[in-house]
C-alpha positions in Angstrom: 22.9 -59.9 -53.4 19.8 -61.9 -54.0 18.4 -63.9 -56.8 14.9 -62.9 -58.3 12.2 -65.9 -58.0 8.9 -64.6 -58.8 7.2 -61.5 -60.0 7.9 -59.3 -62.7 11.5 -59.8 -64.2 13.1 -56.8 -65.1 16.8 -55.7 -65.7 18.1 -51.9 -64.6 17.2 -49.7 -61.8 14.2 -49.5 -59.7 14.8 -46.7 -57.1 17.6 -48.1 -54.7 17.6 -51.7 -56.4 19.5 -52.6 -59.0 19.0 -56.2 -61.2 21.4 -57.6 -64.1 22.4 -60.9 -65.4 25.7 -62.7 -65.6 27.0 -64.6 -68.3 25.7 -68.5 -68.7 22.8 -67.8 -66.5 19.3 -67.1 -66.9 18.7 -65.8 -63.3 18.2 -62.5 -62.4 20.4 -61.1 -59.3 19.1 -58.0 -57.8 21.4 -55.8 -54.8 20.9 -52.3 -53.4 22.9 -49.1 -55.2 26.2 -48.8 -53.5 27.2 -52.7 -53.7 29.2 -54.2 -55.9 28.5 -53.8 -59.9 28.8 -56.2 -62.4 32.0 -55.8 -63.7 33.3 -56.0 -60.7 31.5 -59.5 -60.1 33.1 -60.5 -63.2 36.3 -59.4 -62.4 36.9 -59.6 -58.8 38.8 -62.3 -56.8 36.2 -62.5 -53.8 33.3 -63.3 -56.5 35.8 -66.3 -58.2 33.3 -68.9 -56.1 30.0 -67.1 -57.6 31.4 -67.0 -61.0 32.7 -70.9 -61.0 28.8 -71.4 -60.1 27.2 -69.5 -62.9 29.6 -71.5 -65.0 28.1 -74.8 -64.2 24.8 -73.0 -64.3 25.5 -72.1 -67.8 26.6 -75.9 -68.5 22.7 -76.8 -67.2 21.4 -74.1 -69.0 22.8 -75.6 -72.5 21.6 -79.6 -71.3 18.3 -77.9 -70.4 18.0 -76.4 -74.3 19.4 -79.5 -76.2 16.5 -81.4 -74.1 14.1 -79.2 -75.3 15.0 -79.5 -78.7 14.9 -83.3 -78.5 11.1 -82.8 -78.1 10.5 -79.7 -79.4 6.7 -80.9 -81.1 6.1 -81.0 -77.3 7.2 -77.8 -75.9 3.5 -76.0 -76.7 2.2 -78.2 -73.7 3.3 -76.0 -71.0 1.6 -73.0 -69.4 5.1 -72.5 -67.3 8.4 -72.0 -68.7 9.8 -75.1 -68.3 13.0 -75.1 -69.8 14.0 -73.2 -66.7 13.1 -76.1 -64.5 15.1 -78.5 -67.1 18.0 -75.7 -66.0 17.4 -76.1 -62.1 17.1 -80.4 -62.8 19.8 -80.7 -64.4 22.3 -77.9 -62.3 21.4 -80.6 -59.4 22.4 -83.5 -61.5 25.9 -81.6 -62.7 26.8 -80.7 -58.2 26.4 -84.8 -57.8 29.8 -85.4 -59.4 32.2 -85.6 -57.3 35.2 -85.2 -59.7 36.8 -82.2 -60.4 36.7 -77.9 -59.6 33.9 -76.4 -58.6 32.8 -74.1 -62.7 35.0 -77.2 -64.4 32.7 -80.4 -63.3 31.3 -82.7 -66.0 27.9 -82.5 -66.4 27.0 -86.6 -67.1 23.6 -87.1 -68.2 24.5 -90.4 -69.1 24.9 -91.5 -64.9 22.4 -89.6 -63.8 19.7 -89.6 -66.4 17.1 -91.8 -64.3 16.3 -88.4 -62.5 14.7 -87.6 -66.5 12.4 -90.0 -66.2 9.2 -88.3 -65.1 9.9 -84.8 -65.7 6.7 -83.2 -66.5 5.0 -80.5 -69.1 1.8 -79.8 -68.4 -1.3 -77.0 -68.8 -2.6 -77.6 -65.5 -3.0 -81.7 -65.0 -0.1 -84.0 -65.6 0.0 -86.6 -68.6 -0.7 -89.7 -66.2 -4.1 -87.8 -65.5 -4.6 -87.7 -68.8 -4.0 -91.3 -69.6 -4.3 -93.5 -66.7 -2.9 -97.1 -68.5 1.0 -97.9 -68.2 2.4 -97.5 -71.6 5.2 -100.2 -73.0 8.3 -99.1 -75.0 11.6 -100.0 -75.8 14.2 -98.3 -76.3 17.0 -99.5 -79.2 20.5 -97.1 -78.4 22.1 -99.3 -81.3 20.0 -98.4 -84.0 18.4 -94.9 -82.8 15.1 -95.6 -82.1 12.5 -96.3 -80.1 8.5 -98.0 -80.1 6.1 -97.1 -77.8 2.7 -99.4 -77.2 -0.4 -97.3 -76.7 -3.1 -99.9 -75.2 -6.7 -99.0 -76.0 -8.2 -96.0 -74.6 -11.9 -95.6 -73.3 -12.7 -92.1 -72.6 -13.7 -92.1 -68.8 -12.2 -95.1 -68.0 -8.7 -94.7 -68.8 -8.6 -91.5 -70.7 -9.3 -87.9 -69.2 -10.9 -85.7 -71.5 -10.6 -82.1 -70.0 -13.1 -79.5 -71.6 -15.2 -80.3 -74.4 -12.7 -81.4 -77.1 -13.8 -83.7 -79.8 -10.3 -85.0 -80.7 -7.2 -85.9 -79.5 -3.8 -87.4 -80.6 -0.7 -88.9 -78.6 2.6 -87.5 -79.7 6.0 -88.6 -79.0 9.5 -87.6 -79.5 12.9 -89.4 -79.2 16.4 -87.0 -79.2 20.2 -87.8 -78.1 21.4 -85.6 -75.2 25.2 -85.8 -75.0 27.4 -85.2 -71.6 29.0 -81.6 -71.0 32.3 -80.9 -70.2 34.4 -78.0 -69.9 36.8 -76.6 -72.4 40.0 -75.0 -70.7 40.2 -73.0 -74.1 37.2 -71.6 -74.7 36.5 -71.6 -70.4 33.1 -72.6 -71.2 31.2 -76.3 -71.4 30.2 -78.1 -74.7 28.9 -81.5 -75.6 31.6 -84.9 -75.2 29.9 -85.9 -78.3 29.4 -82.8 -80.8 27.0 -84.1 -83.2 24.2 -85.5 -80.7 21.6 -83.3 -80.0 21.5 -82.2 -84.0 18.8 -84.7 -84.7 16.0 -85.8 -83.5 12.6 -88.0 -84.3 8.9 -87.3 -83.6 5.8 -89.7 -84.2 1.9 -89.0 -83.9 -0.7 -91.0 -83.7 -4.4 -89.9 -86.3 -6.5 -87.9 -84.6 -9.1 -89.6 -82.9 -12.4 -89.5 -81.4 -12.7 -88.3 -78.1 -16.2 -90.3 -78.0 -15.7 -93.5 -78.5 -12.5 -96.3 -77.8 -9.5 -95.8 -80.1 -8.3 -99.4 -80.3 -4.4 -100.1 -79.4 -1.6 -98.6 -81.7 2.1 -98.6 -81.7 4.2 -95.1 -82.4 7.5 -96.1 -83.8 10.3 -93.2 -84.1 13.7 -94.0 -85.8 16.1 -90.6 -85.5 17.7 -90.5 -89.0 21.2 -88.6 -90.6 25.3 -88.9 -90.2 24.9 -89.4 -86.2 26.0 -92.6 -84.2 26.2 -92.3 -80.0 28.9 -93.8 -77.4 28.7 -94.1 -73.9 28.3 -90.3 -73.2 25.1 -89.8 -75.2 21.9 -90.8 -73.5 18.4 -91.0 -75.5 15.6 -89.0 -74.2 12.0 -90.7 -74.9 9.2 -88.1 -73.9 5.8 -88.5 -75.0 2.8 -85.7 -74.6 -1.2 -85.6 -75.9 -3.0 -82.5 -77.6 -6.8 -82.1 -77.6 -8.1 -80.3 -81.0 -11.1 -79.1 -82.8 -12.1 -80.2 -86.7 -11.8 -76.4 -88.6 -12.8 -78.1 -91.9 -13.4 -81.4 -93.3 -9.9 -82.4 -93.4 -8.3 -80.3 -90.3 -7.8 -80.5 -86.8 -6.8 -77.3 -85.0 -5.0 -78.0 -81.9 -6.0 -76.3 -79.0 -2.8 -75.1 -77.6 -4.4 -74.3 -74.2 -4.7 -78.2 -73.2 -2.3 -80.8 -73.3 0.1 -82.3 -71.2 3.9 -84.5 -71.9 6.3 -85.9 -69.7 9.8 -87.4 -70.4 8.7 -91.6 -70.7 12.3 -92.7 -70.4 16.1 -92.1 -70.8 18.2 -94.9 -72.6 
């Protein structure tokens, strides 16, 4: 049996080849007619180790879509789809703890969540291309929110205009990502902490003038509601920029083709 990487992805028969899914996994598995089927990879004792794997592949699966919800104003910026390389990031993160089964490890985001810090979404050229200065922010866990320092930006000097866009705007977005563990009842993973992940805050800078300096600016996000977070919650800080076009007096289309975001930090 072999897992499907690139191409066209398709489920059913092809001549002599047969591809299907599994339960808490995204991946397509493809084998020649005459192998095993899928209920009897579901069911049968010498596929226990494959199906304790897609387990934990579901568990990264889940982190990969609350992540994407915590910056979900972002997730246009993207040619590829990324929330399968979210899946892949965080399936490595979940196989570094060494505590328990193989299908019943915690998945702790909250020790691991430096490897976050970075993660790119981008249309072809990464954020840090985009804007070349450091950006400052801090990160508040006690009070659920977060302030980012934008310095000024000079096109060509330390802002990378791609195309002929007129306008641009910096957007950011803060969300809580809880840890996963398994539930013996349900034999499947859910959040430590149930109600992170429900909210989450987004910020934008006015659009500005892709001509001329924008002076420096502050972005300040404060995620709001019934939500608190412990130790097993971890706050995701991500932070992209959209290029746009003036359609009338008083609108900006964004051009949805250009753009590019990164995660900034994890708290």
């Amino acid at each position: 049996m072999a897992r499907l990487k690139s191409g066209i992805p398709f489920t059913g028969s092809i001549g002599g080849i047969s591809a299907f899914t599994l339960p808490g996994s995204n991946e397509i598995f493809i084998k020649s007619k005459g192998g095993p089927n899928a209920k009897q990879i579901k069911s049968k004792k010498s596929f226990e180790g494959l199906r304790r794997r897609n387990t934990e592949f579901g568990a990264a699966s889940t982190a990969a879509k609350y992540s994407k919800q915590a910056m979900a104003e972002l997730s246009h910026l993207d040619h590829s789809y990324f929330q399968s390389r979210l899946t892949s990031l965080f399936y490595s993160l979940l196989r570094m703890n060494p505590v328990g089964e193989i299908g019943q490890r915690s998945l702790l985001i909250s020790r691991y969540r430096h490897f976050l810090e970075g993660f790119n979404l981008e249309m072809g050229i990464l954020f840090d291309s985009l804007v070349k200065s450091p950006l400052d922010y801090r990160i508040d866990r006690e009070n659920l929110s977060a302030l980012i320092r934008i310095p000024e930006l000079v096109p060509r000097l330390n802002l990378y205009i791609p195309g002929n866009y007129p306008m641009f705007r910096i957007v950011a977005c803060l969300g809580a990502l809880s840890d996963l563990q398994y539930d013996t009842s349900g034999r499947t993973y859910l959040p430590v902490h149930s109600r992170a992940g429900l909210k989450h805050a987004c910020s934008k800078t006015d659009w500005l003038s892709g001509d001329a300096p924008s002076a420096a600016r502050e972005l300040s996000l404060q995620i709001t509601g019934p939500i608190s977070i412990d130790d097993t919650c971890s706050l995701q800080l991500a932070i992209g920029i959209e290029f746009g076009v003036s359609a009338t007096n008083t609108l900006v289309k964004v051009n949805r083709n250009a753009g590019a975001a990164k995660i900034l930090a994890m708290g």
